[in-house]
Gaussian input, Z-matrix of N, CA and C with variables (Angstrom, degrees):
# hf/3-21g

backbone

0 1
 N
 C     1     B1
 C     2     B2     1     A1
 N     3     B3     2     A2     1     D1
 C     4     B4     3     A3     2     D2
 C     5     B5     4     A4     3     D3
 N     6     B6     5     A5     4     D4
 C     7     B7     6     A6     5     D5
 C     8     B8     7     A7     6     D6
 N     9     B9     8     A8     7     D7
 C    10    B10     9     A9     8     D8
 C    11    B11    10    A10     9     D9
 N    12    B12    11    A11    10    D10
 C    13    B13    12    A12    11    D11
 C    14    B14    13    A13    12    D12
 N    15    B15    14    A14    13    D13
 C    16    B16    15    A15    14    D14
 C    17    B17    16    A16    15    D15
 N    18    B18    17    A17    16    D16
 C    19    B19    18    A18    17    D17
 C    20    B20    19    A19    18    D18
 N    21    B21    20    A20    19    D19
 C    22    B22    21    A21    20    D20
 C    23    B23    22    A22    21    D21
 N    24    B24    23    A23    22    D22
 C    25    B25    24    A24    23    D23
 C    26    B26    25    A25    24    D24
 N    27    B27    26    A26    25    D25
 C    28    B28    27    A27    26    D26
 C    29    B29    28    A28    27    D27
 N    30    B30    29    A29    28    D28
 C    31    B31    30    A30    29    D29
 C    32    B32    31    A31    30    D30
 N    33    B33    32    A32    31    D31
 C    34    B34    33    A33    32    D32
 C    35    B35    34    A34    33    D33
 N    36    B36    35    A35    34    D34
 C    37    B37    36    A36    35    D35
 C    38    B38    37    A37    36    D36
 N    39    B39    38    A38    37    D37
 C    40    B40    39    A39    38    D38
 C    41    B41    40    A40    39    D39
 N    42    B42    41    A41    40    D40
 C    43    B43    42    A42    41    D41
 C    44    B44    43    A43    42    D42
 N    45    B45    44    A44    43    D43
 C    46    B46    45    A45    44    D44
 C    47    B47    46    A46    45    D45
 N    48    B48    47    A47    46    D46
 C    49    B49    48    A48    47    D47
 C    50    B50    49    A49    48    D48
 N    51    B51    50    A50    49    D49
 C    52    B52    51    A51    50    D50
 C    53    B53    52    A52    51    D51
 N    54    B54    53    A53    52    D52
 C    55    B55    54    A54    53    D53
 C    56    B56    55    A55    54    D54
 N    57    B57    56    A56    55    D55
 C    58    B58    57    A57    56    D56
 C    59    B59    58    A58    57    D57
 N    60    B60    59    A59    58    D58
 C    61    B61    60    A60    59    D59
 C    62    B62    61    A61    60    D60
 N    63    B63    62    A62    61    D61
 C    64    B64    63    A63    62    D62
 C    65    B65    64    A64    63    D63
 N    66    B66    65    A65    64    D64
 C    67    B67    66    A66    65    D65
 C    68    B68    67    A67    66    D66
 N    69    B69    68    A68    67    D67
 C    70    B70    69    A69    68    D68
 C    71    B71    70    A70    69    D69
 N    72    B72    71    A71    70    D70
 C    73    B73    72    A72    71    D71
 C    74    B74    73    A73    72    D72
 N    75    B75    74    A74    73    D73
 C    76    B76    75    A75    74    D74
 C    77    B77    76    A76    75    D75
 N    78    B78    77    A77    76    D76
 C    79    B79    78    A78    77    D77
 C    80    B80    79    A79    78    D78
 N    81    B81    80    A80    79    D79
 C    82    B82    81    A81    80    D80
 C    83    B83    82    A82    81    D81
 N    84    B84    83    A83    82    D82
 C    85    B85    84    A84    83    D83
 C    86    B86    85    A85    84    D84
 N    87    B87    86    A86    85    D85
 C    88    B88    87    A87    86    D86
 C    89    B89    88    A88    87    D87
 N    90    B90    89    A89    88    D88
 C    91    B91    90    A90    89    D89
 C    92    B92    91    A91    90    D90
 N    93    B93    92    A92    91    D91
 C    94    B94    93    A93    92    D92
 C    95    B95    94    A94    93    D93
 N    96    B96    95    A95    94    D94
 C    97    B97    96    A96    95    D95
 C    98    B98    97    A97    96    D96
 N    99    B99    98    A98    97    D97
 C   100   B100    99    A99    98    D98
 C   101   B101   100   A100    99    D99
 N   102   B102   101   A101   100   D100
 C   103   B103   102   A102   101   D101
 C   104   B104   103   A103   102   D102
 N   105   B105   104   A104   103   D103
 C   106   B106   105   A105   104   D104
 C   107   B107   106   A106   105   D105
 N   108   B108   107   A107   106   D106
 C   109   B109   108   A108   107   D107
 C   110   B110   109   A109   108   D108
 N   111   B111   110   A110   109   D109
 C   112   B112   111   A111   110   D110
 C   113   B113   112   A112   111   D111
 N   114   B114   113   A113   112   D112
 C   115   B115   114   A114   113   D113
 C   116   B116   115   A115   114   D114
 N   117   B117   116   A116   115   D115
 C   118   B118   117   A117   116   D116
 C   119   B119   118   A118   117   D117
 N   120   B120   119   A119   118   D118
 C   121   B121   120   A120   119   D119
 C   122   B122   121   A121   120   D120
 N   123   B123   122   A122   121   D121
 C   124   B124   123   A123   122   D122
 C   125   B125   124   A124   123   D123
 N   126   B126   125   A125   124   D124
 C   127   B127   126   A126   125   D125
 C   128   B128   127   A127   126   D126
 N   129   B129   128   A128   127   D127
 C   130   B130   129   A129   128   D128
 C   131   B131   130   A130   129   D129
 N   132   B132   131   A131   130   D130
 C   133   B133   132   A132   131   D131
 C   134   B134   133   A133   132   D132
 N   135   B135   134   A134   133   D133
 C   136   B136   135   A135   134   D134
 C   137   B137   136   A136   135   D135
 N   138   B138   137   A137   136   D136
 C   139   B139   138   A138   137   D137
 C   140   B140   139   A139   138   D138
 N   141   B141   140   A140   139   D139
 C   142   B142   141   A141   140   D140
 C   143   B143   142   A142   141   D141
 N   144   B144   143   A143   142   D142
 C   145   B145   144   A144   143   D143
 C   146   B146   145   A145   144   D144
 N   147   B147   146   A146   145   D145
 C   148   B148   147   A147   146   D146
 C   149   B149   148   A148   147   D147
 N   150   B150   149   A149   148   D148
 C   151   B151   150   A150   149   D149
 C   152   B152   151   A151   150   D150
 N   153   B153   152   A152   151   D151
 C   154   B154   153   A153   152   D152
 C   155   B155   154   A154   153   D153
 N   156   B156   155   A155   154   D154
 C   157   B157   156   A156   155   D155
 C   158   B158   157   A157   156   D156
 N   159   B159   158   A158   157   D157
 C   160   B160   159   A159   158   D158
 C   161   B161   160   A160   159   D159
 N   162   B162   161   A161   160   D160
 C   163   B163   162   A162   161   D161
 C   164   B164   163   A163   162   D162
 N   165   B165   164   A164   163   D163
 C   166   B166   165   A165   164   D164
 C   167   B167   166   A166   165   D165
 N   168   B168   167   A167   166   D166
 C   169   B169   168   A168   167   D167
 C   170   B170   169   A169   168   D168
 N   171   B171   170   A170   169   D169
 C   172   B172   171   A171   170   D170
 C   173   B173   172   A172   171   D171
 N   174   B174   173   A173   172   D172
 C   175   B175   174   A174   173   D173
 C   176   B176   175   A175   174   D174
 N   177   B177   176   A176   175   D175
 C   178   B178   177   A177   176   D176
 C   179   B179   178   A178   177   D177
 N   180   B180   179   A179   178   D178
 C   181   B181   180   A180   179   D179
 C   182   B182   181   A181   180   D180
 N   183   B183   182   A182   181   D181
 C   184   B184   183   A183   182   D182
 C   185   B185   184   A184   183   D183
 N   186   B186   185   A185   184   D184
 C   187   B187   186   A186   185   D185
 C   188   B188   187   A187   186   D186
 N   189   B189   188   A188   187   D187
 C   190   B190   189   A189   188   D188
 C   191   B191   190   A190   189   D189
 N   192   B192   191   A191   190   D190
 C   193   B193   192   A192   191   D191
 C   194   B194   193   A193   192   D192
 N   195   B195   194   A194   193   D193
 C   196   B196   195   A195   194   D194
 C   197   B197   196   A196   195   D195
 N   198   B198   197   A197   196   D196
 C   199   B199   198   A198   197   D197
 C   200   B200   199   A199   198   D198
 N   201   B201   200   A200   199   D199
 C   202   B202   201   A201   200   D200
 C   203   B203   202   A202   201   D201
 N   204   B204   203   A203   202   D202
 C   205   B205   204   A204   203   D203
 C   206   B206   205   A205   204   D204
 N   207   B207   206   A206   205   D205
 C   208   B208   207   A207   206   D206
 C   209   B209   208   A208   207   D207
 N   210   B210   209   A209   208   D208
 C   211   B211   210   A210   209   D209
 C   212   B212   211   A211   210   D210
 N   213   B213   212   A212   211   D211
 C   214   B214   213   A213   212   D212
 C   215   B215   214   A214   213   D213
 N   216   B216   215   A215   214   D214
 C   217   B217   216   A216   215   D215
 C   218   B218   217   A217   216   D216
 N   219   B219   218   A218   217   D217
 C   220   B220   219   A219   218   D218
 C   221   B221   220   A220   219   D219
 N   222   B222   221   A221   220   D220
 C   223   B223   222   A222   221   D221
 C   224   B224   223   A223   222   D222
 N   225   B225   224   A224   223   D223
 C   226   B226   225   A225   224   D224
 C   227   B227   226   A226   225   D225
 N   228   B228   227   A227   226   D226
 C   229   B229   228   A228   227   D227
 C   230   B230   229   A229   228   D228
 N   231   B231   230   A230   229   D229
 C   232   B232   231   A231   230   D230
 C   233   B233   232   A232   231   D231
 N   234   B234   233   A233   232   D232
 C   235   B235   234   A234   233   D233
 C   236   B236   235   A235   234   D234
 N   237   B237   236   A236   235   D235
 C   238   B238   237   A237   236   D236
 C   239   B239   238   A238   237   D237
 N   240   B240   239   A239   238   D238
 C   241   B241   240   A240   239   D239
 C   242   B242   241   A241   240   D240
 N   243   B243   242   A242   241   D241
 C   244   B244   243   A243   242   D242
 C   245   B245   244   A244   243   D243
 N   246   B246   245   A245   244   D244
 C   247   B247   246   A246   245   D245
 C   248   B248   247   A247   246   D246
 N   249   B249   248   A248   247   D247
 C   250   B250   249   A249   248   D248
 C   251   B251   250   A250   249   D249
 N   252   B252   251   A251   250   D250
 C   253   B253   252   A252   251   D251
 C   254   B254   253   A253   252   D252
 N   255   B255   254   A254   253   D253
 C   256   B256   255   A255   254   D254
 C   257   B257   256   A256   255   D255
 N   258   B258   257   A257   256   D256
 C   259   B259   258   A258   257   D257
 C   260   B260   259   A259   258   D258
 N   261   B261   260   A260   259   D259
 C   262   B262   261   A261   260   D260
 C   263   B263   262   A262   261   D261
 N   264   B264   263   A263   262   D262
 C   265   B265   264   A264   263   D263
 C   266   B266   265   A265   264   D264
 N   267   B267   266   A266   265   D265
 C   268   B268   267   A267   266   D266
 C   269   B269   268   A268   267   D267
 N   270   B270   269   A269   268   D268
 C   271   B271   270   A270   269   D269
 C   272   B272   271   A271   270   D270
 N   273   B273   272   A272   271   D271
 C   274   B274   273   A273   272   D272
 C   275   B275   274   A274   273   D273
 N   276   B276   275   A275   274   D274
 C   277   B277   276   A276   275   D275
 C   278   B278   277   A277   276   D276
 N   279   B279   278   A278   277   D277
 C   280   B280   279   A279   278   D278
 C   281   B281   280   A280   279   D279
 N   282   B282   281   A281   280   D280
 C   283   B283   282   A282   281   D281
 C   284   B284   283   A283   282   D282
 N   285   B285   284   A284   283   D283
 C   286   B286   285   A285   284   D284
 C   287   B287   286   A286   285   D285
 N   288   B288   287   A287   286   D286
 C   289   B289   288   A288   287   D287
 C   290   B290   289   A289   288   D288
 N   291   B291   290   A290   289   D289
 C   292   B292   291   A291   290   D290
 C   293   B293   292   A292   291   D291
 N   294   B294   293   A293   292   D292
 C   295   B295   294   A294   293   D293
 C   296   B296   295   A295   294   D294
 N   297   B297   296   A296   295   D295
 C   298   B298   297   A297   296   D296
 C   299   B299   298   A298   297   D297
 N   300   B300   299   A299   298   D298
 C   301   B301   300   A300   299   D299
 C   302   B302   301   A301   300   D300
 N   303   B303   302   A302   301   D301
 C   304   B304   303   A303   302   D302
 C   305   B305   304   A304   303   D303
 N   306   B306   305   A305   304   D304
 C   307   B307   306   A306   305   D305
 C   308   B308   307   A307   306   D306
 N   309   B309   308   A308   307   D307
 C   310   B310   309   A309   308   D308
 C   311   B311   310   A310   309   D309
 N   312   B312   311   A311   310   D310
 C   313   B313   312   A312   311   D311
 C   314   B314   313   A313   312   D312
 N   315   B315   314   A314   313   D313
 C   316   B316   315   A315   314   D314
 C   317   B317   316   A316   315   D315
 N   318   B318   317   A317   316   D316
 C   319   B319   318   A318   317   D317
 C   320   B320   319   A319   318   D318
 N   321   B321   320   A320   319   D319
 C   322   B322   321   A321   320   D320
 C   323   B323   322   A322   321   D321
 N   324   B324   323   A323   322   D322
 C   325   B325   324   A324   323   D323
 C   326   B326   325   A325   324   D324

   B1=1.4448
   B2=1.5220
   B3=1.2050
   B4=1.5652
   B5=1.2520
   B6=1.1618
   B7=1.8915
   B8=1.2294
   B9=1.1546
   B10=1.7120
   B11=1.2280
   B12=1.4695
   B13=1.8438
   B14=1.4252
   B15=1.0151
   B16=1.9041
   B17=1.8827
   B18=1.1695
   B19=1.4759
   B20=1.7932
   B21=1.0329
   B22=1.4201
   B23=1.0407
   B24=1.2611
   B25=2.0847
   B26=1.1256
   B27=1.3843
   B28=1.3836
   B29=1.7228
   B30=1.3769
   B31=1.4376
   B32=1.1640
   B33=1.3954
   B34=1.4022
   B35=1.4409
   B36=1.5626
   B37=1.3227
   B38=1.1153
   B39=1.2286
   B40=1.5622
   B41=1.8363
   B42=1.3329
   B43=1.4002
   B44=1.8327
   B45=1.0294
   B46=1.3952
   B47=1.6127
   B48=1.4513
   B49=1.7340
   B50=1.5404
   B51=1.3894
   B52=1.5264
   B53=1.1341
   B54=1.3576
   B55=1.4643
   B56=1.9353
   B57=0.9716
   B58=1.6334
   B59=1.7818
   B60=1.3147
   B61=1.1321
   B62=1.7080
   B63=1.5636
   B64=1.7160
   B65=1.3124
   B66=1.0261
   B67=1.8603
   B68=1.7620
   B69=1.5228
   B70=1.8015
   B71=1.9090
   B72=1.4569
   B73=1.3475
   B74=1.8572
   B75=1.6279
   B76=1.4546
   B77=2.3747
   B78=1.1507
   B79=1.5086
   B80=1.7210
   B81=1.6418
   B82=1.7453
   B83=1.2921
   B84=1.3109
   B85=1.8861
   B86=1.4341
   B87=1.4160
   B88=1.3801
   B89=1.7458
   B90=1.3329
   B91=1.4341
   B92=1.4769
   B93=1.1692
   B94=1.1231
   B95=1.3068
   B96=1.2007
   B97=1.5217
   B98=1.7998
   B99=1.8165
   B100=1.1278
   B101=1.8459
   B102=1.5341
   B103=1.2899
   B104=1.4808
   B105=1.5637
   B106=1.3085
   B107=1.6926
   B108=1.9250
   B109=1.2327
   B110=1.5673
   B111=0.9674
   B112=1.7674
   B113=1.4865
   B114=1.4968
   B115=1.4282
   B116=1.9011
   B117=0.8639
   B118=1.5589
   B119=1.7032
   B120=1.6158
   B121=1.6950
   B122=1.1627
   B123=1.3865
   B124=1.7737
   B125=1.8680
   B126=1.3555
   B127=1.6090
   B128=1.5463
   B129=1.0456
   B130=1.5064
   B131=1.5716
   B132=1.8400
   B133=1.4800
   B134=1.7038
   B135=1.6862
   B136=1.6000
   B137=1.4819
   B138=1.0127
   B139=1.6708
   B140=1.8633
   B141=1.1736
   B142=1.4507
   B143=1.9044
   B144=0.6985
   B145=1.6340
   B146=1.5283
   B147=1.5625
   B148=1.1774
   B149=1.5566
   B150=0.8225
   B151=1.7757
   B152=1.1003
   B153=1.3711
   B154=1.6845
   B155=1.5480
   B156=1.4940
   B157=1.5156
   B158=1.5949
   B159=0.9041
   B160=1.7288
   B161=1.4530
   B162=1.6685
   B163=1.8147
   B164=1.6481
   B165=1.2120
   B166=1.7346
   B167=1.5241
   B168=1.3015
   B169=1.4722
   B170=1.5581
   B171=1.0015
   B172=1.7686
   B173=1.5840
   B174=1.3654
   B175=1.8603
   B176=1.5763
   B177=1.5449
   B178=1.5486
   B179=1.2879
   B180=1.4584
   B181=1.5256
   B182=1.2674
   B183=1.3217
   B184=1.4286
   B185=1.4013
   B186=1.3829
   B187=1.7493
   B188=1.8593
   B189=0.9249
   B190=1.5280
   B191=1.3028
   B192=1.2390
   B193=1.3745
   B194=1.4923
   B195=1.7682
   B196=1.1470
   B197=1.5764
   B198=1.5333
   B199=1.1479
   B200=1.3107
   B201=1.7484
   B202=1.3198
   B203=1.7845
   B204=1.5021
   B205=1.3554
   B206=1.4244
   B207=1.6265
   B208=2.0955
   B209=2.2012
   B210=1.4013
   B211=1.9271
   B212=1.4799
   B213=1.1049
   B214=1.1669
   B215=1.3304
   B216=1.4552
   B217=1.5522
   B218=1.6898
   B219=1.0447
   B220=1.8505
   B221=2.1659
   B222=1.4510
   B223=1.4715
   B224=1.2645
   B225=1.6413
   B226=1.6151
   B227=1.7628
   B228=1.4019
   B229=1.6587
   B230=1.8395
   B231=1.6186
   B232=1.4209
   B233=1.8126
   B234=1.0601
   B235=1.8451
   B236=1.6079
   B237=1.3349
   B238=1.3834
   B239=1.4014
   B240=1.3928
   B241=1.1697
   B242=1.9303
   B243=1.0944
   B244=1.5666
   B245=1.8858
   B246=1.1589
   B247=1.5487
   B248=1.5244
   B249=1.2366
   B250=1.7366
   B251=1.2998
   B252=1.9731
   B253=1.2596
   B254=1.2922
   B255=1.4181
   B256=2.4794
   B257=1.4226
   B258=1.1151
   B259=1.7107
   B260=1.4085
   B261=0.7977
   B262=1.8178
   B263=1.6643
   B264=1.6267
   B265=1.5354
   B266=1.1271
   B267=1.5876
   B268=1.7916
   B269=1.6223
   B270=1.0578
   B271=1.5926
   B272=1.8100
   B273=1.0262
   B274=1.7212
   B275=1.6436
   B276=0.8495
   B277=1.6327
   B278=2.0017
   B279=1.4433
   B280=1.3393
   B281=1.3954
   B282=1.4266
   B283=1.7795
   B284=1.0190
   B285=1.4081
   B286=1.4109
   B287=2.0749
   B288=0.6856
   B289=1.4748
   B290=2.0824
   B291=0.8392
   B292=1.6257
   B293=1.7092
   B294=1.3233
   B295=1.3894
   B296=1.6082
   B297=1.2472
   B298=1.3152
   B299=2.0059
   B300=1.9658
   B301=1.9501
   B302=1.8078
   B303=1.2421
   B304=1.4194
   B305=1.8266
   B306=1.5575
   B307=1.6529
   B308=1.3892
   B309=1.8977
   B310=1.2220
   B311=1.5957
   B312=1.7316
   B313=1.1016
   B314=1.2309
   B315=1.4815
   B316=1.3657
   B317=1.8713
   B318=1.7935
   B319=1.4353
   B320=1.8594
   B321=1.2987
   B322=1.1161
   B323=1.5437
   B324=1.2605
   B325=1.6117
   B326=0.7464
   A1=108.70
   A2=117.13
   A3=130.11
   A4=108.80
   A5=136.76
   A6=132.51
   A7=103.34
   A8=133.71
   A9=140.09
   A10=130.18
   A11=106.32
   A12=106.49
   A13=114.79
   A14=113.23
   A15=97.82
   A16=88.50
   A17=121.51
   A18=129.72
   A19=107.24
   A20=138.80
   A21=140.94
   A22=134.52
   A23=133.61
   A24=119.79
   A25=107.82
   A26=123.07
   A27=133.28
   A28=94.65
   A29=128.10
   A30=135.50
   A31=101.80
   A32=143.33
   A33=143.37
   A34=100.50
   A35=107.57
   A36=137.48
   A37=120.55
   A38=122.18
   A39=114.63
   A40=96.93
   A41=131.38
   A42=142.18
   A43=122.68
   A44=102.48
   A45=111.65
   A46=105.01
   A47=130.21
   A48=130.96
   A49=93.09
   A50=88.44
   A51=96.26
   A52=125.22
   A53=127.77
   A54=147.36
   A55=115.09
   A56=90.61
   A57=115.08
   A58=98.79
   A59=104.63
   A60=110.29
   A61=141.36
   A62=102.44
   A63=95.52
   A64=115.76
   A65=109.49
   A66=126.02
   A67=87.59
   A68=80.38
   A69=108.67
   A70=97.82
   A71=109.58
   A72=112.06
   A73=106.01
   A74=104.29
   A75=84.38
   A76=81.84
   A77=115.18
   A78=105.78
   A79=84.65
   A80=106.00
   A81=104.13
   A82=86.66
   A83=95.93
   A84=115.96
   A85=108.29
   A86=124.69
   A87=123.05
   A88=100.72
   A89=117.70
   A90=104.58
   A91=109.37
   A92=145.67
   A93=154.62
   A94=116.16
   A95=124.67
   A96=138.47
   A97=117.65
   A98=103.90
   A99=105.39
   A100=97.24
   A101=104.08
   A102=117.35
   A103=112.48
   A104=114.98
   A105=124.30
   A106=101.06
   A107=84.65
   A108=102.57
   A109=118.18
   A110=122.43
   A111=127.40
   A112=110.63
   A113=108.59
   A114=109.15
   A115=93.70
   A116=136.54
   A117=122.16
   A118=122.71
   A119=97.48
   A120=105.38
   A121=113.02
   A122=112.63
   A123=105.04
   A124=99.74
   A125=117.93
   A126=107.30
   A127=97.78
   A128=132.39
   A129=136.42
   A130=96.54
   A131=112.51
   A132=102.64
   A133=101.36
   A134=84.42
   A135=114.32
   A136=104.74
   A137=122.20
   A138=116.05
   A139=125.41
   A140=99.46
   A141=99.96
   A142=132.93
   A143=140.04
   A144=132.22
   A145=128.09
   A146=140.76
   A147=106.20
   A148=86.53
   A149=125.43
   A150=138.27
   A151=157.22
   A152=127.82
   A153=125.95
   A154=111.37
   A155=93.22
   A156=115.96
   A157=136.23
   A158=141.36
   A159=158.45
   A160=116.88
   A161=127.58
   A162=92.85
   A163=109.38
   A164=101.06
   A165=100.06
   A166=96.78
   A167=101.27
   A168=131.17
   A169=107.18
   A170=111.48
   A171=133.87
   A172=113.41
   A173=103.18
   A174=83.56
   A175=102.73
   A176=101.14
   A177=93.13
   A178=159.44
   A179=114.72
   A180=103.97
   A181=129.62
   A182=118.38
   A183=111.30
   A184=110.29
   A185=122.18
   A186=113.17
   A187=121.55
   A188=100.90
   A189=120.47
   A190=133.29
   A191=143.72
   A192=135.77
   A193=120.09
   A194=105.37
   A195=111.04
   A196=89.21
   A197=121.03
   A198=126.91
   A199=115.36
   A200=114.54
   A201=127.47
   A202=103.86
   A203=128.14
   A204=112.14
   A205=86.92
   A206=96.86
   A207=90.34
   A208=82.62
   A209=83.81
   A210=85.19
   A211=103.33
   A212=110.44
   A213=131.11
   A214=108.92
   A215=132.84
   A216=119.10
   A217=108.05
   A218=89.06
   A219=113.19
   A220=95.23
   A221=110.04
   A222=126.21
   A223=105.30
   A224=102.56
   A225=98.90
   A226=108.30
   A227=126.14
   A228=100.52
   A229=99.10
   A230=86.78
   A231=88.56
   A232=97.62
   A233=104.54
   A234=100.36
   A235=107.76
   A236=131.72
   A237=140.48
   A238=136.19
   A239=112.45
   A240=104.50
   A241=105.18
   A242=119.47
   A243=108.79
   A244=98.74
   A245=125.73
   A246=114.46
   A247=102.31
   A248=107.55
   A249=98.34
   A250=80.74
   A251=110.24
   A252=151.42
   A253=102.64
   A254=115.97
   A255=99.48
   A256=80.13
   A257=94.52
   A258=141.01
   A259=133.27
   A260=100.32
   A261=107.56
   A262=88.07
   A263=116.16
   A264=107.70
   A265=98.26
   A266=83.44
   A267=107.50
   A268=126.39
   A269=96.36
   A270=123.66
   A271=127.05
   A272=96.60
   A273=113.56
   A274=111.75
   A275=114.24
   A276=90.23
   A277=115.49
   A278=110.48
   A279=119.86
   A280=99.88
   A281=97.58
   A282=93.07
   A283=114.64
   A284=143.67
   A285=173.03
   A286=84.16
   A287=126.35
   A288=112.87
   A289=88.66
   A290=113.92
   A291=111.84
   A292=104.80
   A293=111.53
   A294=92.87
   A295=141.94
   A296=111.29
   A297=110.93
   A298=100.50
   A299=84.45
   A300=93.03
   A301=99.04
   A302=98.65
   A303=112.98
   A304=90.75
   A305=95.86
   A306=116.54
   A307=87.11
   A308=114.33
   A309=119.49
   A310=117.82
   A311=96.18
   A312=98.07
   A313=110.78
   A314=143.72
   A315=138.70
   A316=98.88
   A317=90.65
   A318=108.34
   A319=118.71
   A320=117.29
   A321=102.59
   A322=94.26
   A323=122.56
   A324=128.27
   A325=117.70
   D1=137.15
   D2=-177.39
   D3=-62.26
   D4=157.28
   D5=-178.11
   D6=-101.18
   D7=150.67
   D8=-168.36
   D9=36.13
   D10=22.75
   D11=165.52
   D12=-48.08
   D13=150.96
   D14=169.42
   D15=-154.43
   D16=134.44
   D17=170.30
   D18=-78.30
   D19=139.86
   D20=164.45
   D21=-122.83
   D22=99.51
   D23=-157.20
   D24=-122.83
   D25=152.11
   D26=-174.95
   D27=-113.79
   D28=136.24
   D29=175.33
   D30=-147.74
   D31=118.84
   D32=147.74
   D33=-36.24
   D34=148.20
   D35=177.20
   D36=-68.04
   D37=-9.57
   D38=-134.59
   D39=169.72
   D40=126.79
   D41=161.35
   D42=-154.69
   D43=151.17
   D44=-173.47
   D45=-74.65
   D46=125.27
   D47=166.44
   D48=-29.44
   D49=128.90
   D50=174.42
   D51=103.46
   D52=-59.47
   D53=170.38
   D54=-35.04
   D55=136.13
   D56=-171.42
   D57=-94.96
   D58=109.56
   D59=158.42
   D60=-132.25
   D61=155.02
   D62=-174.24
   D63=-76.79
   D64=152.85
   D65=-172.55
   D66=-138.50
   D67=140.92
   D68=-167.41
   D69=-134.98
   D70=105.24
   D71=-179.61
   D72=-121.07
   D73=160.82
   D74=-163.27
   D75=-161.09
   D76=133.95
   D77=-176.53
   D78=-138.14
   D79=119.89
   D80=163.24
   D81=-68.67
   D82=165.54
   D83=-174.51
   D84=164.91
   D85=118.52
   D86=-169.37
   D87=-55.59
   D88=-63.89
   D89=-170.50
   D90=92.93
   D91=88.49
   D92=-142.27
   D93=-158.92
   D94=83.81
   D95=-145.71
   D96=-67.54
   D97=-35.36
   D98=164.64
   D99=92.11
   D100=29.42
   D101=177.36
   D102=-117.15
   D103=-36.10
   D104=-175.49
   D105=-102.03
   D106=163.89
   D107=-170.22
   D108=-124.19
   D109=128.53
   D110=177.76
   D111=-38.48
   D112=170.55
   D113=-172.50
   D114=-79.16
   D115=-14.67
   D116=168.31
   D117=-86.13
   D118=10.42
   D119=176.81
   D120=79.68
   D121=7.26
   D122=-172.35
   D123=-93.86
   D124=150.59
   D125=-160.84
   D126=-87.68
   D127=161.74
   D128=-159.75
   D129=-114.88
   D130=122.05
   D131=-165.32
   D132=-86.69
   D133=157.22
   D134=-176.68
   D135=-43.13
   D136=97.88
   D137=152.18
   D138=-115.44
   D139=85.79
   D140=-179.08
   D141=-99.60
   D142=-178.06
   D143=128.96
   D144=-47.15
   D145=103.62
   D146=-153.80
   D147=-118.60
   D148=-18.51
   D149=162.99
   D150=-134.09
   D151=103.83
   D152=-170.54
   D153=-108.13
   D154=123.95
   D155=163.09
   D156=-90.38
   D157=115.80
   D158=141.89
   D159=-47.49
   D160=73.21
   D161=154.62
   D162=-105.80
   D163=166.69
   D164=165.23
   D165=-129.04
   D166=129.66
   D167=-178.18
   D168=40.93
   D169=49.20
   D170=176.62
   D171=84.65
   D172=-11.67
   D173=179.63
   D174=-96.25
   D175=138.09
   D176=155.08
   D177=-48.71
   D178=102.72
   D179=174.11
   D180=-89.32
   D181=-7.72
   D182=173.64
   D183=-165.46
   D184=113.50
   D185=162.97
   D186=-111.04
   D187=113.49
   D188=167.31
   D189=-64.59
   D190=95.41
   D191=157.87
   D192=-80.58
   D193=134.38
   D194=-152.48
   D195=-114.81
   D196=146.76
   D197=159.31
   D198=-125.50
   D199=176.01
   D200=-148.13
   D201=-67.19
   D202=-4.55
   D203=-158.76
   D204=-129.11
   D205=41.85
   D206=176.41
   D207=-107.97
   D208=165.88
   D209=-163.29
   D210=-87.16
   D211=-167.82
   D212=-175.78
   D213=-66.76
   D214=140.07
   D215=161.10
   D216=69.59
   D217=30.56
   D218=-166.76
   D219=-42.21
   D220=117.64
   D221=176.93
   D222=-101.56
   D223=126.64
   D224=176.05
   D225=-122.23
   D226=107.60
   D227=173.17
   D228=-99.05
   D229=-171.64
   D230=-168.05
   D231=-174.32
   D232=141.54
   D233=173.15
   D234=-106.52
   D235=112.67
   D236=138.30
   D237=-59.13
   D238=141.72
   D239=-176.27
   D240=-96.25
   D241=156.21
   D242=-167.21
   D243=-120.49
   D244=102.00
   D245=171.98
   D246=-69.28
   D247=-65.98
   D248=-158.56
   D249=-123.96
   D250=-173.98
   D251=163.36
   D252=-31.63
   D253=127.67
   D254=160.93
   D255=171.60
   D256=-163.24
   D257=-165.41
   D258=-116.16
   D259=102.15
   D260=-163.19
   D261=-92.59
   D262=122.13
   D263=150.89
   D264=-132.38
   D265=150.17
   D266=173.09
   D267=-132.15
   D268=121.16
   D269=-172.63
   D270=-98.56
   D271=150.19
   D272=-151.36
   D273=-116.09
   D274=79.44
   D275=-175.52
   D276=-99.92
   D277=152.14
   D278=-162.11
   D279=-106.05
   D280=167.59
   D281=172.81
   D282=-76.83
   D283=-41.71
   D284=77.18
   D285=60.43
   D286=-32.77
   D287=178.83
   D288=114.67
   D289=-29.60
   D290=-149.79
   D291=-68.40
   D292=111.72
   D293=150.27
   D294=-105.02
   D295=166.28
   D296=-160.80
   D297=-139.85
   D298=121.33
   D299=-173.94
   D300=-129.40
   D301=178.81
   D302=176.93
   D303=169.70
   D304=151.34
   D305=-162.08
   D306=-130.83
   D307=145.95
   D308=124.99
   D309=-132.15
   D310=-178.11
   D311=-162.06
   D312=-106.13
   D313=-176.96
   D314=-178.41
   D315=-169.44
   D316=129.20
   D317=173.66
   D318=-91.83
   D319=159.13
   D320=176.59
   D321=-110.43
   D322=131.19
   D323=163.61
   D324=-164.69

């Protein structure tokens, strides 16, 4: 597992059935492409983000494949549409085997 990943999401509180909303996602993560090489020439292995997932209340809304020339601290937004009340989680997976989630929730009123 990578040291100081941290996942960060932005979800409105609150949306009307129906209503289209923005989602603001954000994972520190060195990001390390597995192109460069240390000061002794040896190449520094690939450790990146290689996939982010979206469901709300289990169905998928969005899967991402990530490759080596996405940046550092890799930002993803995105607009959803919200039917009812639930739980949007979104998940991160590393090359490293590690994954990385966090959920929020959203009311309709």
């Amino acid at each position: 597992m990578a040291s100081g990943v941290k996942p960060r999401v932005k979800v409105p509180k609150k949306a009307a059935a129906g209503d289209t909303i923005t989602i603001k996602t954000l994972i520190s993560h060195k990001m390390e492409s597995g192109q460069r090489k240390d000061k002794s020439g040896n190449v520094i292995p690939r450790s990146i983000i290689n996939r982010f997932t979206c469901d709300f209340n289990g169905e998928n809304v969005m899967d991402v494949t990530l490759e080596p020339a996405i940046s550092t601290n890799p930002y993803v937004e995105f607009e959803a549409k919200v039917p009812e009340a639930g739980e949007f989680k979104f998940t991160w997976y590393d090359d490293d085997g590690s994954v990385y989630d966090t959920a929020k929730k959203i009311k309709i009123g």
